[in-house]
MARVEX-818936 format. One record per residue (C-alpha): residue number from 1; residue in three letters; x, y, z. Coordinates in steps of 0.5 Angstrom, whole numbers, plus 500, padded with zeros to 3 digits. Layout:
nr,rest,X,Y,Z
NUM,ALA,X,Y,Z;
...
***
This chain:
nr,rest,X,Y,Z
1,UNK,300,456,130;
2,UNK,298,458,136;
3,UNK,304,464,139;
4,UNK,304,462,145;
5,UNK,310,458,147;
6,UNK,313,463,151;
7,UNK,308,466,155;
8,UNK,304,462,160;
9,UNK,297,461,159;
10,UNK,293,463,165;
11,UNK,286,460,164;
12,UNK,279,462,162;
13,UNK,278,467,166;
14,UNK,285,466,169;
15,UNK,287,470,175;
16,UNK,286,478,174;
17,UNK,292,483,177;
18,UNK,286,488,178;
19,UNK,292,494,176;
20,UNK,293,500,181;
21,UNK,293,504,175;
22,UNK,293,504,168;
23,UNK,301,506,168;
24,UNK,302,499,170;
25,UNK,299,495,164;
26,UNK,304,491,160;
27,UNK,306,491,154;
28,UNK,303,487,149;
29,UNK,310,483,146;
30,UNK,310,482,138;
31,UNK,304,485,133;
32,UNK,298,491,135;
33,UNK,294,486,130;
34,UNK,289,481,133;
35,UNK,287,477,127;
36,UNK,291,471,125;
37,UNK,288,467,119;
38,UNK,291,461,115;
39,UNK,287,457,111;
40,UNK,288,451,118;
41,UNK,285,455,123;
42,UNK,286,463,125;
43,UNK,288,465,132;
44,UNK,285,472,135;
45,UNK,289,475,140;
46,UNK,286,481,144;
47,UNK,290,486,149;
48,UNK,286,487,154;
49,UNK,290,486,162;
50,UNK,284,489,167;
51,UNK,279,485,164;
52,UNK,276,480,168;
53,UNK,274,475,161;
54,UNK,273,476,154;
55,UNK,271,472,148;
56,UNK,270,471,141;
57,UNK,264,471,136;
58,UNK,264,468,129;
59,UNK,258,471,124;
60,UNK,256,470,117;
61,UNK,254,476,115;
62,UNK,257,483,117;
63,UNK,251,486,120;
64,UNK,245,481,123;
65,UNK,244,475,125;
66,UNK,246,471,131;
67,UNK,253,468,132;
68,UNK,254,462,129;
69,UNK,260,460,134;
70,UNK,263,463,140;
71,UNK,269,462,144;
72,UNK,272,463,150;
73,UNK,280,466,150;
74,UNK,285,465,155;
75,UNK,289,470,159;
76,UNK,296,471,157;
77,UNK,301,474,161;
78,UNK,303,480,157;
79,UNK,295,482,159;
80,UNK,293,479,152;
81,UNK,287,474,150;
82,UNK,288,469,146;
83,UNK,284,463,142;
84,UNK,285,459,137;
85,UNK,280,457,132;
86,UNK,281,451,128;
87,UNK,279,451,120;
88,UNK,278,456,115;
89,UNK,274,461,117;
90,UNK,275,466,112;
91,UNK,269,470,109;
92,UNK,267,470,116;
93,UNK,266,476,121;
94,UNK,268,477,128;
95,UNK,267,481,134;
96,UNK,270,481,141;
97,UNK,267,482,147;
98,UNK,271,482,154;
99,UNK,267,483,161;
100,UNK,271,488,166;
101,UNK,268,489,173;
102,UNK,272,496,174;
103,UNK,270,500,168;
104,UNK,265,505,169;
105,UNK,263,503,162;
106,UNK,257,498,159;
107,UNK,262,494,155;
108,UNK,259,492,147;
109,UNK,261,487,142;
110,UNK,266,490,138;
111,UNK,271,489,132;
112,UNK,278,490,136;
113,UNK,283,497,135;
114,UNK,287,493,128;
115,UNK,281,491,124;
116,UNK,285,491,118;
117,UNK,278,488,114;
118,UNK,271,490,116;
119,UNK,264,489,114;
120,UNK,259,494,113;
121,UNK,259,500,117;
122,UNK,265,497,121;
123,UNK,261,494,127;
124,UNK,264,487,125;
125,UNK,271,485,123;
126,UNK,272,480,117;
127,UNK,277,475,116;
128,UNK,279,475,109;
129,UNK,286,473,106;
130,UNK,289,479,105;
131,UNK,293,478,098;
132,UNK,287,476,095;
133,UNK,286,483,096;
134,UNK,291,485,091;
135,UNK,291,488,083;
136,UNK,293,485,078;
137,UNK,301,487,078;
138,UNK,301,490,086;
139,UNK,308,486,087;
140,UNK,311,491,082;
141,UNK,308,498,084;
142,UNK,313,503,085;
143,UNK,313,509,088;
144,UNK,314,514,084;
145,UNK,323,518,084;
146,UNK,323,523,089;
147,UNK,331,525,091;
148,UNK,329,529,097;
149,UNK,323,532,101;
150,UNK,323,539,098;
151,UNK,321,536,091;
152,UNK,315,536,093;
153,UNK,308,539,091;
154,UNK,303,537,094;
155,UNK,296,538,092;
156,UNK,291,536,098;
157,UNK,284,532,096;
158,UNK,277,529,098;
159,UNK,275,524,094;
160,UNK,268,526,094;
161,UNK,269,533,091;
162,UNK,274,532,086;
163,UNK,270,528,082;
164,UNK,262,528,085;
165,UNK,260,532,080;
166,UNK,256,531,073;
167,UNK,261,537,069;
168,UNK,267,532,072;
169,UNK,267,526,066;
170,UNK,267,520,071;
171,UNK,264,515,071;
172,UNK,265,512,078;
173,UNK,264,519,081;
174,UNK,266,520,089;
175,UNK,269,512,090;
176,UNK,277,510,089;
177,UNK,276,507,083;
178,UNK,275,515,080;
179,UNK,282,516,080;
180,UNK,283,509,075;
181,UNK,279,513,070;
182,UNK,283,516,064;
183,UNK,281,521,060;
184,UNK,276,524,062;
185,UNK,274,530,061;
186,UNK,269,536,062;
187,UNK,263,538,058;
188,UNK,268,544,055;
189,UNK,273,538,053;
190,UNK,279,539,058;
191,UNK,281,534,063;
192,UNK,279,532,069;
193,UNK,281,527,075;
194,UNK,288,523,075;
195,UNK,289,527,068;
196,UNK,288,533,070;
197,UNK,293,532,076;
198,UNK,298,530,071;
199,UNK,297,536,066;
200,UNK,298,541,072;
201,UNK,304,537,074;
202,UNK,304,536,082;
203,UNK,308,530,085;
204,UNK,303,528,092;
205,UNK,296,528,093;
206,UNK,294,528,100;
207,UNK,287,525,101;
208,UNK,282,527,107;
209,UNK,282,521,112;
210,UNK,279,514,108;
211,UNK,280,510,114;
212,UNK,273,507,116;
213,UNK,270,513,119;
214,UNK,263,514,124;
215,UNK,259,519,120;
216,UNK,256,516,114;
217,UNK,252,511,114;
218,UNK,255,505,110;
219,UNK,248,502,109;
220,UNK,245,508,106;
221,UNK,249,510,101;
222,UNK,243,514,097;
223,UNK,242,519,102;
224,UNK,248,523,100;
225,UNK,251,524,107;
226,UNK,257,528,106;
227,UNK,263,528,112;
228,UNK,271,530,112;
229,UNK,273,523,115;
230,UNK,274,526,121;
231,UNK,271,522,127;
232,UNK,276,515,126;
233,UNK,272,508,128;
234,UNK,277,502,124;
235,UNK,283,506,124;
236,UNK,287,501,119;
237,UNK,281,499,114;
238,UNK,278,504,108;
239,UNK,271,507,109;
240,UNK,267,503,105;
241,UNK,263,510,102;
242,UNK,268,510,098;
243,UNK,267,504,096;
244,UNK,263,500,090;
245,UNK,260,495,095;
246,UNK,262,497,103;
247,UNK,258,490,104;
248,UNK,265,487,101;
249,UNK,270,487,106;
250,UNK,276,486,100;
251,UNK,272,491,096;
252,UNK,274,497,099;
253,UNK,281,495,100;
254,UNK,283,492,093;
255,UNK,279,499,090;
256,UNK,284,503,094;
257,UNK,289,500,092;
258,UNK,287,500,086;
259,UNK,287,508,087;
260,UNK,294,508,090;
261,UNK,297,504,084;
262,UNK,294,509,078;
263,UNK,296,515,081;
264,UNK,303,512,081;
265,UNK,303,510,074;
266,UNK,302,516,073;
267,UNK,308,519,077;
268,UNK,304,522,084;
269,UNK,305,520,091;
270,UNK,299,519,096;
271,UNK,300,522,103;
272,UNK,295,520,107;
273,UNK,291,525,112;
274,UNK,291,521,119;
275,UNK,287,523,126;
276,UNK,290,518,131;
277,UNK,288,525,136;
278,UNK,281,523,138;
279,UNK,276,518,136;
280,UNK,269,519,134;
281,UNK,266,518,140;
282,UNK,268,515,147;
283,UNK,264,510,150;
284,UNK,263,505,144;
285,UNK,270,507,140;
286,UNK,274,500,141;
287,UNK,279,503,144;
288,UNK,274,504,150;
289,UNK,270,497,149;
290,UNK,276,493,148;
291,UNK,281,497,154;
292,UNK,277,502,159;
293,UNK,280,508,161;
294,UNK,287,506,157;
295,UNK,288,510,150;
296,UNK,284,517,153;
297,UNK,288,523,156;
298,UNK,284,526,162;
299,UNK,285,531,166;
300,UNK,287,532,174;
301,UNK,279,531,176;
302,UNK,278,525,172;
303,UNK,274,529,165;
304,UNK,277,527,159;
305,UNK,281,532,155;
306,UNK,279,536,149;
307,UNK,284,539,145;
308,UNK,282,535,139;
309,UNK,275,540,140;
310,UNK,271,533,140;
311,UNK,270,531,146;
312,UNK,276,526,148;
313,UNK,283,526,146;
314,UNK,288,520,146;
315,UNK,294,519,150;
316,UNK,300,517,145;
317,UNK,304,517,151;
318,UNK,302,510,153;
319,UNK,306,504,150;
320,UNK,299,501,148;
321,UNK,297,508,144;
322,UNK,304,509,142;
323,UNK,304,502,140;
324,UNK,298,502,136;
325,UNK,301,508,132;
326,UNK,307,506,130;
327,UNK,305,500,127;
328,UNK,298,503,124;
329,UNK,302,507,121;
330,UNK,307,501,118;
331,UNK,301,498,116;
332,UNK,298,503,111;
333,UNK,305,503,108;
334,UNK,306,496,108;
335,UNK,300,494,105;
336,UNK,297,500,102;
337,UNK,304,503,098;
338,UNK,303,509,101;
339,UNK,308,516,101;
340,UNK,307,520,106;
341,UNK,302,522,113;
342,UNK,299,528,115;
343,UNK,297,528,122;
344,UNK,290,531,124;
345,UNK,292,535,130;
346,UNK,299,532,131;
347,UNK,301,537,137;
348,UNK,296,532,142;
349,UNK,301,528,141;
350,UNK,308,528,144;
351,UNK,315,528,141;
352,UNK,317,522,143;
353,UNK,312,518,139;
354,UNK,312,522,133;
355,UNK,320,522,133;
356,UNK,319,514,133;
357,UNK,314,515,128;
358,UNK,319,518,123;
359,UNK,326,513,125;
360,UNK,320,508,123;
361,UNK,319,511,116;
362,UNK,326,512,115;
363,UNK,329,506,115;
364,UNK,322,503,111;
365,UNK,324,510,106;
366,UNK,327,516,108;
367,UNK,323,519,102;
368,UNK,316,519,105;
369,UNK,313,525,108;
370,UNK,311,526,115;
371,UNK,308,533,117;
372,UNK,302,535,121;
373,UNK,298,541,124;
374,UNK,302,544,130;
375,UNK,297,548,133;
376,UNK,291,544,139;
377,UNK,287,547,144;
378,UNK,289,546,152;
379,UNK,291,538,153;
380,UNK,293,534,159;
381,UNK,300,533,157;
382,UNK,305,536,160;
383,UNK,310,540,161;
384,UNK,309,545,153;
385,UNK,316,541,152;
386,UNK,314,534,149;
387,UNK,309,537,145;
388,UNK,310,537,137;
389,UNK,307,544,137;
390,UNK,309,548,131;
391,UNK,314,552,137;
392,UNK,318,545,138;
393,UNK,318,543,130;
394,UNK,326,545,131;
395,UNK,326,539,136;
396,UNK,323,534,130;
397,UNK,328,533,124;
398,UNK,324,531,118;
399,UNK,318,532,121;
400,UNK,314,539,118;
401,UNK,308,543,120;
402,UNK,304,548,116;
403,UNK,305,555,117;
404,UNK,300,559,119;
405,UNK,304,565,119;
406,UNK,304,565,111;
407,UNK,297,563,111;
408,UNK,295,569,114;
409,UNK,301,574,112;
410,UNK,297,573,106;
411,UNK,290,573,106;
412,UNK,290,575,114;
413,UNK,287,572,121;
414,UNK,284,565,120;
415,UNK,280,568,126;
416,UNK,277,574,123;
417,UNK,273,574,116;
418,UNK,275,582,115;
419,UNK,282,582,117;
420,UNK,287,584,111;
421,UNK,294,582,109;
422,UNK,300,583,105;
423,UNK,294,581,099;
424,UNK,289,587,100;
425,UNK,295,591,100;
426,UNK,296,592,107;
427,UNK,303,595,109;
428,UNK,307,590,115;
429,UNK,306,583,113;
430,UNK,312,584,108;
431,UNK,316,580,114;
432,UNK,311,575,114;
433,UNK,313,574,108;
434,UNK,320,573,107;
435,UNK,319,568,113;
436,UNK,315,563,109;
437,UNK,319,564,103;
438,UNK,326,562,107;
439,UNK,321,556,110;
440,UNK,321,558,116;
441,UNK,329,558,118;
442,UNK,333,563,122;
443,UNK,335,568,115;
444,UNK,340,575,117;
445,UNK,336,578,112;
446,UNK,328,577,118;
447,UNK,326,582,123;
448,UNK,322,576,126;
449,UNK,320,582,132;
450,UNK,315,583,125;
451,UNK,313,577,123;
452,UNK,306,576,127;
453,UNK,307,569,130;
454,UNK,313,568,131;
455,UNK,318,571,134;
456,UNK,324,566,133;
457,UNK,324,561,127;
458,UNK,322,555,128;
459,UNK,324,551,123;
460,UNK,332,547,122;
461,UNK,330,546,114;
462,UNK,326,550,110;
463,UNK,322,542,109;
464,UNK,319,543,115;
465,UNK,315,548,114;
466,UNK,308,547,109;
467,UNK,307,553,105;
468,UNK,300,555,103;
469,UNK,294,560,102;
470,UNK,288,555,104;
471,UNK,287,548,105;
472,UNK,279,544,107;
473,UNK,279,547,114;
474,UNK,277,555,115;
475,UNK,275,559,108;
476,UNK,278,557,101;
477,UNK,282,562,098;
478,UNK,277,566,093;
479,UNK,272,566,099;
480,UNK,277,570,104;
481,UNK,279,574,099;
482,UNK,272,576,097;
483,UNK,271,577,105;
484,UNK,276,582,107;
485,UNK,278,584,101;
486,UNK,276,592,099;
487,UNK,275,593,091;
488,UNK,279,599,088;
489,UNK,274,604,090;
490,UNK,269,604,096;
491,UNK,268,596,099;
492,UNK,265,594,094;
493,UNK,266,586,092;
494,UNK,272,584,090;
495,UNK,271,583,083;
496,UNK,273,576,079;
497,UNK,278,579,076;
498,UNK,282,583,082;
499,UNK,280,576,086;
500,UNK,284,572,079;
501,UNK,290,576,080;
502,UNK,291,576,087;
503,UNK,289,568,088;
504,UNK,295,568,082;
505,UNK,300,573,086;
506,UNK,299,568,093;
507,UNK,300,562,088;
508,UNK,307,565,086;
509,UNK,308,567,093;
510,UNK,308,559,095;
511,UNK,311,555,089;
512,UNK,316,560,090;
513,UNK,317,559,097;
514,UNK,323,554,100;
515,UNK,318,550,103;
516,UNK,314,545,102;
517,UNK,308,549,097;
518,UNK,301,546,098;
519,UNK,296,547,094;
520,UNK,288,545,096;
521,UNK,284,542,091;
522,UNK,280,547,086;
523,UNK,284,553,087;
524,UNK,287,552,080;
525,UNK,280,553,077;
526,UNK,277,558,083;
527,UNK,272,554,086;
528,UNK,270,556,091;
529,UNK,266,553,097;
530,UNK,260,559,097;
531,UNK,263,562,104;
532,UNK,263,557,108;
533,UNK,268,556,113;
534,UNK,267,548,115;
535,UNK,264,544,110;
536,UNK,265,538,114;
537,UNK,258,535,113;
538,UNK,255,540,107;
539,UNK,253,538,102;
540,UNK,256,537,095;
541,UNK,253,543,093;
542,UNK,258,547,096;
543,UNK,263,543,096;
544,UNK,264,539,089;
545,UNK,268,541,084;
546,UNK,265,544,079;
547,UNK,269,542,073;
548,UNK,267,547,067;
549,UNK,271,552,071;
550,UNK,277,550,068;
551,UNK,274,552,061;
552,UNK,272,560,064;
553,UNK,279,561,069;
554,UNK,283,557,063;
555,UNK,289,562,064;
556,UNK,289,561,071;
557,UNK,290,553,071;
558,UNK,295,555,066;
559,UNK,299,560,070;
560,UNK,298,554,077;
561,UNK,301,549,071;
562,UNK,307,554,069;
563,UNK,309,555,076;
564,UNK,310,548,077;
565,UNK,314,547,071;
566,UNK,319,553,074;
567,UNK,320,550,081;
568,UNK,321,543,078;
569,UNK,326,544,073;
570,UNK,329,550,077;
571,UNK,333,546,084;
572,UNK,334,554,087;
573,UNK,326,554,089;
574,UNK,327,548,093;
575,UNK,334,548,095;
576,UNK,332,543,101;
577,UNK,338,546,106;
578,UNK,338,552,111;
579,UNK,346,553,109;
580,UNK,343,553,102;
581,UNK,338,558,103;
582,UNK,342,562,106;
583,UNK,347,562,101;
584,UNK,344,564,095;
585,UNK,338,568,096;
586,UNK,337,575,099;
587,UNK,332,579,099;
588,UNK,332,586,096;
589,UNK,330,593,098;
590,UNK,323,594,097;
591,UNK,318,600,100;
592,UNK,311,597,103;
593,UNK,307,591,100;
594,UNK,312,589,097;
595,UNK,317,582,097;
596,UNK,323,582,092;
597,UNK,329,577,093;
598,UNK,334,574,088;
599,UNK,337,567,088;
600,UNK,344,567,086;
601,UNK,351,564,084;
602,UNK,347,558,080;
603,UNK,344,555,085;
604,UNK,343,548,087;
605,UNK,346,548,081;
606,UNK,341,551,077;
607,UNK,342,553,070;
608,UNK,340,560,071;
609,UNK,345,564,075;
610,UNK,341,570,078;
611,UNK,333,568,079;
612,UNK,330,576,082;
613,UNK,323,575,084;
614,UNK,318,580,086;
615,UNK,311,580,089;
616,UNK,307,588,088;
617,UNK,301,587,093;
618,UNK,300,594,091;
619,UNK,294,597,086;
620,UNK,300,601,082;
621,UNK,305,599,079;
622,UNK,312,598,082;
623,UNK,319,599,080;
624,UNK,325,595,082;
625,UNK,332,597,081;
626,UNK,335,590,078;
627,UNK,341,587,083;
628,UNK,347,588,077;
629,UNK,347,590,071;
630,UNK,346,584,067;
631,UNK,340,583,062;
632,UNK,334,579,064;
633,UNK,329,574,061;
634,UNK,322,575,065;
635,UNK,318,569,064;
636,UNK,313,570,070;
637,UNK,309,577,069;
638,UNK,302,580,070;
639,UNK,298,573,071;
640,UNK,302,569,065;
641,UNK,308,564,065;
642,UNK,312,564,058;
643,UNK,319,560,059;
644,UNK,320,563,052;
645,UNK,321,570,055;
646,UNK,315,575,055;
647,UNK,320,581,055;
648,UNK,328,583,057;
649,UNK,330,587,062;
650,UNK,335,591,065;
651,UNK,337,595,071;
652,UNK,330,596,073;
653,UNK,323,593,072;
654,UNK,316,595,074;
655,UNK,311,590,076;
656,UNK,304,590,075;
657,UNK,299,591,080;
658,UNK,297,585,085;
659,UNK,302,581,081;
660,UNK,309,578,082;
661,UNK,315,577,077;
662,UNK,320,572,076;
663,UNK,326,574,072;
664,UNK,333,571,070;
665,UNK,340,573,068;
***
């Protein structure tokens, strides 16, 4: 049925208000999606209020050809198109075009900004019945439980990597379906792929952006090309790259829902990497070709602005763009089941929007997480207060940021290869660290005129701050240490076994931090990315996981795994509160390159009363006075975890070099 029985149809080509500004656009009432399709007719309504007319096209085939229909759509007063089709048109493709005589810009066939299903290489938008999309049992897929934010571990993953190379045992290698696979295995015999997620025990997978994305072309699958996702074309559909056949409109959506629903089975959350910030270009984005000169942030003289660093950045703060946001973000959770979002860029957005987001998420399940990166380059929008930037995170309940005041605490500036840290032993990072480790929060017990970002906390609870070493942007973690870490004598190169130690000191440091700790995929078996520092388009040489590492670095998967275990099963590490925090942990006295706290008074209702845990950054061995005399079951010392205690302790312990302890009384 058409839906236009309350709003007055205005014509053809009708009157055109020609607006003063943007600012005076109306809003579209109902639903940001474009394509209604029934089996009787399908209706297509566009959004477009300065255009002068717009029309629909049909086609056969996703790419080629000449439209085999085309259709006039009819202005609505809330600055909509609209036409009806009669018929079943599904297995069809479609684009619109719209002629507007203000815009600067040449106006193409495009396929709307809420194609929920496209064609090859997104140019074209399908029309398919989205429930015959579904796997078999979609309508009895559950998120895995999760009681509150802070039991959370969360493991960020790109398709390609994880499972692209030969050693990974897998068949579908690099596509969605990889992670259907069960029971592979490397050529070593240990487990790869969603078995190997399951085996270390993290409870989210974060996957790069895998909405249909610019840079890989579809068509040409055997080129290799390689790409992040970072440049967004159809922000509500899955990139057909990851797909068996992009050619098949429903193929690429079924096989991501097939991935959602096998890392559910096996007990994991999916977080999707979202970039709402900026499109891959400007003059053909279908925000452009639809809407001229709407969804783009610009700057006093007319320019764009850039603080995505590509070239454009959106304006989340226009109703339209805060529309499309809200209900993007609906859509993925709705039809896709999925757990959670981290925005690419989020302080280019603004706080009402990304509050709204949250309310949203709440009332759908108040358990999805909702984080992002709290840092871009000089925007447009002002004033500094509206921005969600880590320095305003305070002003955003349940919504987090990474912390790179962790990151760099530990391994040094992300600006500098050389810089060193509380890792290479460097005194006057241990402020830093006790910031991460409380999440963040205000502590009694931090000089935050010594912590190098901030001065101030900037977190309300510890879940707000992701805690982490490395992640895909900038080096990983083996790479920055090899950079800027000096061996025992001289510069020489770190060796591995100092690397080992130091990449299991800094794991130590963020699964036992109060806030959200994020691992970045390959970490656990020392995959490294040859140096590279923005793998965006290299090849898989450099960026494929190599799974016979697992066999040679076995005693660090195993170290990362016993980690995980401890804070699963010990409420103390992930508290969840600033009181609590507060409460139960205190920091000890310790001398340089040095962070000790303890976790007292059973907390969170842990069944250890006393938790010490001690990180030595140093290239000697330390000795901690033990807080009471009670006696003391270490289960993490010197590069291994044992929960059947690896020694007993009391009044002092001494710690390894380059390592951490954990004990309990």
């Amino acid at each position: 049925m058409l839906m236009a029985a309350s709003l007055a149809l205005l014509g053809c080509a009708g009157h055109n208000p020609h607006y003063k500004s943007v600012d005076e656009y109306p809003v579209k009432k109902g639903s940001a999606k474009e394509v209604a399709y029934s089996p009787a007719e399908t209706v297509f309504t566009l959004w477009s209020p300065n255009a002068d007319s717009a029309m629909v096209y049909l086609y056969g085939t996703g790419e080629g050809g000449e439209p085999i229909k085309q259709q006039h759509l009819t202005r609505r007063i809330d600055g909509t198109w609209e036409t009806s089709i009669i018929g079943d048109l599904k297995g069809l493709f479609y684009t619109f075009r719209v002629w507007d005589s203000a815009s600067k810009w040449e106006l193409h066939e495009n396929p709307g900004i809420f194609a929920v299903a496209v064609g090859v290489n997104g140019k074209r938008g399908a029309i398919i019945n989205m429930a015959e999309t579904n796997p078999k049992d979609w309508n009895k897929d559950k998120r895995p439980t999760m009681k509150q934010f802070s039991d959370a571990i969360v493991y960020e993953m790109h398709h390609r990597d994880f499972t692209i190379h030969p050693s990974s045992g897998v068949t579908n290698r690099g596509k969605f379906i990889a992670m259907t696979e069960n029971g592979t295995k490397s050529p070593e015999g240990l487990l790869t792929g969603i078995e190997h997620l399951k085996e270390l025990g993290v409870t989210h997978v974060q996957i790069l952006p895998s909405y249909d994305y610019g840079s890989v072309d579809e068509a040409r699958l055997e080129d290799n090309k390689y790409n992040w996702g970072y440049d967004p074309v159809n922000y509500n559909v899955p990139d057909g790259s990851y797909s068996t056949n992009p050619y098949n409109p429903a193929c690429r959506i079924r096989e991501f829902k097939q991935m959602i629903q096998a890392l559910h089975k096996a007990g994991i959350r999916v977080i999707l990497d979202v970039v709402y910030n900026h499109t891959y270009d400007v003059a053909q984005s279908n925000f452009t070709q639809t809407c001229p000169d709407y969804f783009y942030r610009l700057r006093e003289d007319g320019s764009l602005g850039n603080a995505s660093g590509c070239g454009n950045e959106t304006a989340s703060e226009r109703p339209m763009m805060r529309k499309f946001m809200l209900e993007s973000v609906r859509w993925w959770v709705e039809e896709y089941h999925l757990d959670g979002f981290r925005f690419d860029l989020m302080a280019i957005h603004d706080i009402p929007t990304m509050l709204e987001i949250r309310k949203m998420l709440d009332e759908i399940d108040p358990t999805i997480l909702l984080y992002g990166e709290g840092w871009a380059a000089e925007t447009p929008l002002t004033p500094e207060d509206v921005r969600p930037t880590k320095a305003n995170i305070i002003k955003m309940p349940r919504i987090g940021a990474f912390s790179d005041d962790l990151r760099d605490g530990l391994r040094g500036s992300c600006f500098d290869d050389k810089d060193e840290a509380f890792l290479a032993g460097e005194a006057g990072h241990e402020q830093s660290i006790r910031f991460g480790i409380v999440g963040a929060i205000q502590h009694p017990q931090i000089d935050y005129e010594r912590v190098n970002y901030s001065r101030e906390p900037w977190a309300l609870q510890p879940t707000q701050m992701i805690a982490y070493a490395s992640c895909h942007d900038d080096m990983m973690l083996t790479d920055r240490l090899r950079s800027s870490v000096k061996a025992a004598k001289g510069k020489k190169a770190i060796k591995d076994d100092e690397l080992k130690r130091l990449d299991k000191l800094a794991q130590t440091v963020i699964l036992t931090s109060q806030g959200i700790p994020f691992i970045f995929a390959g970490e656990e078996v020392m995959r490294d990315k040859k140096g590279v520092h923005n793998s965006y388009c290299s090849p898989d040489s450099i960026n494929a996981i190599d799974w016979s590492l697992k066999a040679k670095n076995k005693d660090l998967f195993d170290y990362y795994s016993g980690l995980i275990n401890i804070r699963k099963h010990h409420p103390a590490f992930h508290l969840g509160d600033a009181d609590l925090v507060r409460k139960h942990l205190e920091f000890l006295d310790t001398d340089d390159c040095v962070v000790a706290f303890r976790l007292k008074d059973n907390a969170g209702g842990d069944t250890w009363n006393e938790i010490v845990v001690i990180f030595n950054a140093n290239r000697k061995p330390v000795t901690i006075n033990l807080p009471t005399e009670a006696y003391y079951q270490a289960v993490a010392e010197n590069g291994v975890v044992d929960l059947q205690s690896l020694g007993i302790y009391r009044e002092t312990v001494t710690v390894a070099p380059q390592s951490a302890t954990i004990l309990h009384n």
